[in-house]
C-alpha positions in Angstrom: -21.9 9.9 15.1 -20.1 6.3 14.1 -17.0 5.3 16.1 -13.7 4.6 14.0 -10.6 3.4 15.2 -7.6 3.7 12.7 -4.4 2.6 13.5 -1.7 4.6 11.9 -1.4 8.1 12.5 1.0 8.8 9.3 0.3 10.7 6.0 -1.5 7.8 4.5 -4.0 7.6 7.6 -4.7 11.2 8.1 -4.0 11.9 4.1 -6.8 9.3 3.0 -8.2 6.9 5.4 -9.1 9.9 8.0 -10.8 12.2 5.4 -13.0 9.4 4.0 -14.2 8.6 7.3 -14.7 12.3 8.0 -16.6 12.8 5.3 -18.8 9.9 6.3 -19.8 11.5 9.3 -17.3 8.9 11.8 -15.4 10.5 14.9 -11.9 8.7 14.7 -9.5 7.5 17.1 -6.0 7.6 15.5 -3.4 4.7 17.2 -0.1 5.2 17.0 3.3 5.6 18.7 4.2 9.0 17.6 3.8 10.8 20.5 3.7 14.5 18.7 1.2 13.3 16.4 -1.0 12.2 19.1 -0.6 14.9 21.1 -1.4 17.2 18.4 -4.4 15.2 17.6 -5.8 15.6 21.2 -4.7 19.4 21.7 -6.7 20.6 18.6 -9.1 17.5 17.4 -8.6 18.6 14.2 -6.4 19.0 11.2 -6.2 20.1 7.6 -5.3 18.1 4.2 -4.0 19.8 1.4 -5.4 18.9 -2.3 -2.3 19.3 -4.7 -4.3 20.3 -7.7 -4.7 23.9 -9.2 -6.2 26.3 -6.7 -4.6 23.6 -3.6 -7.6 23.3 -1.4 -7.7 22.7 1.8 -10.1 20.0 3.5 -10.8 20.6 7.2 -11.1 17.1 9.0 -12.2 17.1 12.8 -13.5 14.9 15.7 -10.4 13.5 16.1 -8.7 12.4 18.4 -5.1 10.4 19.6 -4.0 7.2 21.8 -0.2 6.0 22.3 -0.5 2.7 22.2 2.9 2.0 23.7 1.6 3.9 26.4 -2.1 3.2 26.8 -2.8 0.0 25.3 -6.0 -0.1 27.1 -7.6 2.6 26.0 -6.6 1.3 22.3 -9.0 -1.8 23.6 -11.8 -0.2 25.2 -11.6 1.8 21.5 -11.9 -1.1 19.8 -14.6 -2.7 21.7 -17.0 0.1 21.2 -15.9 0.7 17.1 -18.1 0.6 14.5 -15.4 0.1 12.0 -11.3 -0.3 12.4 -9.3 0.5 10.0 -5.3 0.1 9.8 -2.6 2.3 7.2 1.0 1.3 9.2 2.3 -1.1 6.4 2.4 -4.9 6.6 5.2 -5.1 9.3 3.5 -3.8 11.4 0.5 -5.5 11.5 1.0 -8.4 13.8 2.2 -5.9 16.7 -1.0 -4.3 16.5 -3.1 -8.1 16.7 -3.0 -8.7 20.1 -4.9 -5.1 20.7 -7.8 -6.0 18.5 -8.4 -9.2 20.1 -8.4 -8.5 23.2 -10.8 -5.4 21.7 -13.2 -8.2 20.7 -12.9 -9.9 23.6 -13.9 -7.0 25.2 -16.9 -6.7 22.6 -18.1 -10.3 24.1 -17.6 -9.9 27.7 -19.8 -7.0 27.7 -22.2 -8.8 25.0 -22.3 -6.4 22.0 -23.5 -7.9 19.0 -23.3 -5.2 16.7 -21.4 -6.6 13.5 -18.1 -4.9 12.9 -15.5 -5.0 10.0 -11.8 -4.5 10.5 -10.1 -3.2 6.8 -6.4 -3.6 6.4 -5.8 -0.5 4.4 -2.0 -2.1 3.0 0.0 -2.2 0.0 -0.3 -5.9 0.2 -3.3 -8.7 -1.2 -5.0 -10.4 1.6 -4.4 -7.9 4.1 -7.0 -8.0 6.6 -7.1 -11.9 6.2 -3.4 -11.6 7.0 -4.0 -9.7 10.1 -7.7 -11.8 11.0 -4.6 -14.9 11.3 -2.3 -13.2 13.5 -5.3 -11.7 15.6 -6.1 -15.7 16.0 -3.7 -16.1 17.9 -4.8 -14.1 21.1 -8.2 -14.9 21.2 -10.0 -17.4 24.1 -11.8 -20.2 21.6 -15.0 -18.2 22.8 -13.4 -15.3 21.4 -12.8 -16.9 18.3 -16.3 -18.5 17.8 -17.7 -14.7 18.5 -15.5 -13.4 16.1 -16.3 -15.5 13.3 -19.9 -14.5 14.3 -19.4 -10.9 14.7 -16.3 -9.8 13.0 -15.4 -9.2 9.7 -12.0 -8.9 7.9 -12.5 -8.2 4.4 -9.4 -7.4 2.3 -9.0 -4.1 0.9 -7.4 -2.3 -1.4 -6.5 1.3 -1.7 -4.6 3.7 -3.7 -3.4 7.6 -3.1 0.1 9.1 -4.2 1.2 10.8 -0.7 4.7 12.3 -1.2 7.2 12.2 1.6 6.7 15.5 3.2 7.5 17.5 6.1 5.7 20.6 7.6 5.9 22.9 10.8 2.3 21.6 11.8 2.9 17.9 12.3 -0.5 17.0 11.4 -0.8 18.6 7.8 -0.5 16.9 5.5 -0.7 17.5 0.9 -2.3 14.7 -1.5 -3.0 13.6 -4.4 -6.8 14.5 -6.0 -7.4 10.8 -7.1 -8.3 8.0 -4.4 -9.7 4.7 -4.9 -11.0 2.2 -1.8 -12.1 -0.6 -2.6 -13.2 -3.4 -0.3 -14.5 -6.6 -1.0 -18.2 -7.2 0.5 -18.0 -11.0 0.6 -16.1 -11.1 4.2 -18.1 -8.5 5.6 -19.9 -8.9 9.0 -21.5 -5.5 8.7 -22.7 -5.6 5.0 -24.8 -2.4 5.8 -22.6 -0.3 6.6 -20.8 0.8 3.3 -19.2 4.0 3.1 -19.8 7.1 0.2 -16.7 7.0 -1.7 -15.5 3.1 -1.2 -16.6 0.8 -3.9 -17.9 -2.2 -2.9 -16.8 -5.7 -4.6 -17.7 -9.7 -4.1 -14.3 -10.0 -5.8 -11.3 -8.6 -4.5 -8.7 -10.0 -6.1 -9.1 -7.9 -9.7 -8.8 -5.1 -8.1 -6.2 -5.8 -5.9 -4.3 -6.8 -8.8 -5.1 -4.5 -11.1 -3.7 -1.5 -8.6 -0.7 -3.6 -8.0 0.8 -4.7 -10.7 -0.6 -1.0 -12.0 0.6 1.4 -10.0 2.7 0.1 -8.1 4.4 -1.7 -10.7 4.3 2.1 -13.0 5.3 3.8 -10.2 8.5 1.3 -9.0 9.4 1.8 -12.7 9.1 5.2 -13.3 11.6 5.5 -10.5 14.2 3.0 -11.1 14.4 3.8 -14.9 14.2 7.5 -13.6 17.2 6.7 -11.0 19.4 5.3 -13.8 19.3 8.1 -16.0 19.6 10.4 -13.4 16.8 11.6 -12.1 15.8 13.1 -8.7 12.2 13.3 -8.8 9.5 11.4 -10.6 7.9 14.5 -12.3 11.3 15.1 -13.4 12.3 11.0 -15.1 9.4 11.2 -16.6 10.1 14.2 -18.2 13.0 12.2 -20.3 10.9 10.3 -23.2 13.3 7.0 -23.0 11.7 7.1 -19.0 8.5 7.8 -20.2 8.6 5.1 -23.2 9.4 2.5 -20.6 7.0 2.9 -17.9 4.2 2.3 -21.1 5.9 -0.5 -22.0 5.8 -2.1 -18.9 2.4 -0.8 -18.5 1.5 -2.5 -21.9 2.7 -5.5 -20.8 0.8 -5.2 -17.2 -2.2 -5.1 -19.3 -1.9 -8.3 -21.5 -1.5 -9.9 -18.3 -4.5 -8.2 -16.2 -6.8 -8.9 -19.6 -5.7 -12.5 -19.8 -6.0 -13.5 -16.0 -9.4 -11.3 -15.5 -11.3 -10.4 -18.6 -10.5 -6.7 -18.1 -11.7 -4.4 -21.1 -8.7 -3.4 -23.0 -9.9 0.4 -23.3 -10.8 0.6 -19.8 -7.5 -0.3 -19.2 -5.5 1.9 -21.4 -7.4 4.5 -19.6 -6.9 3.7 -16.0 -3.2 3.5 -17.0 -3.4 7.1 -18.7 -4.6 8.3 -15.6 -2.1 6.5 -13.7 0.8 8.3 -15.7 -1.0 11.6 -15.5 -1.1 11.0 -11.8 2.8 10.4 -11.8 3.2 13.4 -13.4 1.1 15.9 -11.7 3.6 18.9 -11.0 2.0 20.0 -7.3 3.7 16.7 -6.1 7.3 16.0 -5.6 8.1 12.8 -5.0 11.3 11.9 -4.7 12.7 8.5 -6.6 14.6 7.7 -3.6 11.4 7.1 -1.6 10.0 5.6 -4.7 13.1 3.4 -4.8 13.6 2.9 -1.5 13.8 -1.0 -0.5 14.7 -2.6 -3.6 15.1 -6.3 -2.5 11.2 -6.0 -0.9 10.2 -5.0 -4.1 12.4 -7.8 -6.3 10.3 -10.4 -4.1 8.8 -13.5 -5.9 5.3 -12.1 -5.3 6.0 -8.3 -5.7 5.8 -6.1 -8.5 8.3 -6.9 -11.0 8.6 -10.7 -10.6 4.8 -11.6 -10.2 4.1 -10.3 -13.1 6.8 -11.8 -15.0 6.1 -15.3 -13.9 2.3 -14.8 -14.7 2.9 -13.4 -18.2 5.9 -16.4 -18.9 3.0 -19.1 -18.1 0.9 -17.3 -20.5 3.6 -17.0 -23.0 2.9 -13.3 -23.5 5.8 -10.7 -23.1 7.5 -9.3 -20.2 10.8 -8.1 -22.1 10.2 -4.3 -20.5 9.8 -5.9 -17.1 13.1 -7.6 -17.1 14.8 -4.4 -18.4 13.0 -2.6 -15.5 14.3 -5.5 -13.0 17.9 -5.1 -14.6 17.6 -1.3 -13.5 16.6 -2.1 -9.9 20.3 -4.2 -9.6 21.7 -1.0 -10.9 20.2 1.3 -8.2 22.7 2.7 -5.5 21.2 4.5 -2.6 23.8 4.8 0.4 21.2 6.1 3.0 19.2 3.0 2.1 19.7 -0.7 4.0 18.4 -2.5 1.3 20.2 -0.8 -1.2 23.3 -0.9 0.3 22.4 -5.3 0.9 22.3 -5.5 -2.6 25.0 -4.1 -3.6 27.6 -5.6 -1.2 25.8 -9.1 -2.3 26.2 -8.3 -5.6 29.7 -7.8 -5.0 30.3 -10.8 -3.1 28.4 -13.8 -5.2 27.8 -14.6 -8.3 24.9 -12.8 -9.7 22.8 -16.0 -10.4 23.0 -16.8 -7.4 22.1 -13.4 -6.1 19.1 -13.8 -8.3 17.4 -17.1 -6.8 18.4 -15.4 -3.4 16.5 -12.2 -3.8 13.9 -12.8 -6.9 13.2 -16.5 -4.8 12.8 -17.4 -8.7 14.2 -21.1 -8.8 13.5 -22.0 -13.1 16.9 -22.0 -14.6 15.9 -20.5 -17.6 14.2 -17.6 -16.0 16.8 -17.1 -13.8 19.0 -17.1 -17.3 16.8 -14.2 -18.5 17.2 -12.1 -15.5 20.8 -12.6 -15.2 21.6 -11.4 -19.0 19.4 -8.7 -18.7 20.9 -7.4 -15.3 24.7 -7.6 -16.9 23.6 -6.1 -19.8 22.5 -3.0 -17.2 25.8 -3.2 -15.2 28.1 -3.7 -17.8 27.1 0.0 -19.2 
């Protein structure tokens, strides 16, 4: 049996990540500083996923087990020095705490002279994650280390994409998804080209993908739930139940589109369909996904390279359309969550500067006449 080490022992890693690698016959060794989780992981070495479709089956996922890193970082290395693939789901944060294991995991690897190739995937909602992580695990390695790593260790970027809903259960290791997955990773960075796994698809060119999922579904889904928020919604399933909710998150899918054809030659029908699919995946009643964790950090997601703002930069130099995309970034100025930080940052700066100047500060957008277009549409929101 393979070796995995994953580090992330959340929804997303058990949820996805863990029941690919299951499947693909790897024992896995979940990192993490959730100390239930762990303990869980190493009392029963198993766990179950539910599929929330019609008939909600259950997957069994086993040879599992758990390490604290907080509390056992060596273990985590000796893990990684004897992994046949590492993956990571802990969000982009979190990444550079977790570089210093890996390298000294590979410098473990050459100390004890293993040559076997190995590939470290950055499973994030972010483009160029592993190469983000690859940069920060530079910065602990020996320059033998480094020279072996560019040898012997990969970091190709990935991309992947599963609607897990905040949930919470009696058995802390259960955990209910979405039927639809997509991994992709790109096979140009790989050190271990021959190890590919069933039910990743395997591109020389990341970046469509990557881009595609983004500015798709994240982009849908970050709209859905900020349109949703402003006309009152509580759930996803339940905004896009109202057709003006509905009628937006198209438009701004539409839009998506013109932008994902003109920058990478996508089929137009192909698309249309993905994006069906994406709504239908939205909408699928065994999920409740709640707009407020949808919604949740607003200024994150009105960054100059995020969802809303990429997009509508990309489509401006093109001179193609992004009128739904303000509207949608208009709505996100609007949102009011007290329980969350960046909500509440928002708000209070809102209230305490101009809102151009609010604008360049969050958006980082710095063209006047942009930062016109915003502005209108955002008082044309708030002035409701």
């Amino acid at each position: 049996m393979k070796k995995s080490v994953h580090f992330g022992a959340g929804n997303i890693g058990r949820g996805f990540i863990g029941e690919l690698l299951f499947e693909n016959n790897f024992s896995i060794t979940f990192v993490d500083v959730n100390e239930r989780i762990i303990d869980a992981l190493n009392e029963r070495g198993a766990y179950e996923i539910e599929i929330a479709e019609e008939g909600q089956r259950h997957i069994a996922v086993s040879n599992v087990r758990g390490i604290n890193n907080a509390k056992n970082p060596e273990a985590v290395v000796d893990a990684v020095s004897e992994a046949d693939l590492v993956t990571t789901a802990i969000g982009p944060n979190i990444l550079p705490f977790i570089a210093e294991l890996i390298a000294k995991g590979i410098e473990k690897r050459r100390v004890s002279g293993n040559t076997t190739p190995v590939d470290v995937l950055a499973c994030e909602n972010m483009i160029g994650g592993s190469q983000f992580l690859y940069e920060e695990v530079k910065k602990y390695l020996s320059e033998e280390g480094l020279a072996y790593a560019q040898t012997y260790v990969g970091f190709p970027n990935a991309a992947v994409d599963r609607i897990v809903p905040a949930q919470t259960h009696e058995d802390p290791l259960f955990v209910v998804v979405e039927p639809f997955n997509e991994w992709v990773v790109e096979t140009s960075r790989m050190k271990n080209p021959s190890l590919q796994l069933e039910g990743v698809h395997y591109e020389e060119d990341l970046e469509p993908f990557i881009e595609r999922k983004l500015f798709s579904v994240n982009s849908g889904h970050a709209t859905s739930a900020y349109t949703g928020a402003y006309y009152g919604a509580n759930t996803i399933l339940e905004a896009l139940q109202n057709p003006t909710v509905k009628e937006n998150v198209e438009a701004v899918l539409a839009e998506i589109r013109s932008l994902l054809i003109a920058k990478w030659g996508f089929d137009e029908q192909a698309l249309k369909d993905y994006h069906k699919v994406i709504i239908s995946r939205f909408e699928n009643p065994f999920i409740v996904d709640d707009v407020a964790r949808v919604a949740r950090t607003p200024i994150r997601k009105l960054g100059y390279d995020e969802r809303f703002i990429r997009p509508i930069r990309e489509l401006r130099e093109r001179g193609l359309s992004y009128d739904n995309l303000l509207k949608t970034v208009a709505y996100v100025y609007d949102y009011k969550d007290d329980s969350d930080q960046q909500s509440v940052e928002l708000q209070a700066l809102l209230a305490q500067k101009p809102l151009a100047e609010v604008v360049k500060e969050v958006t980082g957008v710095t063209e006047e006449a942009l930062v016109s277009q915003i502005v209108t549409s955002v008082e044309q929101v708030l002035s409701r």
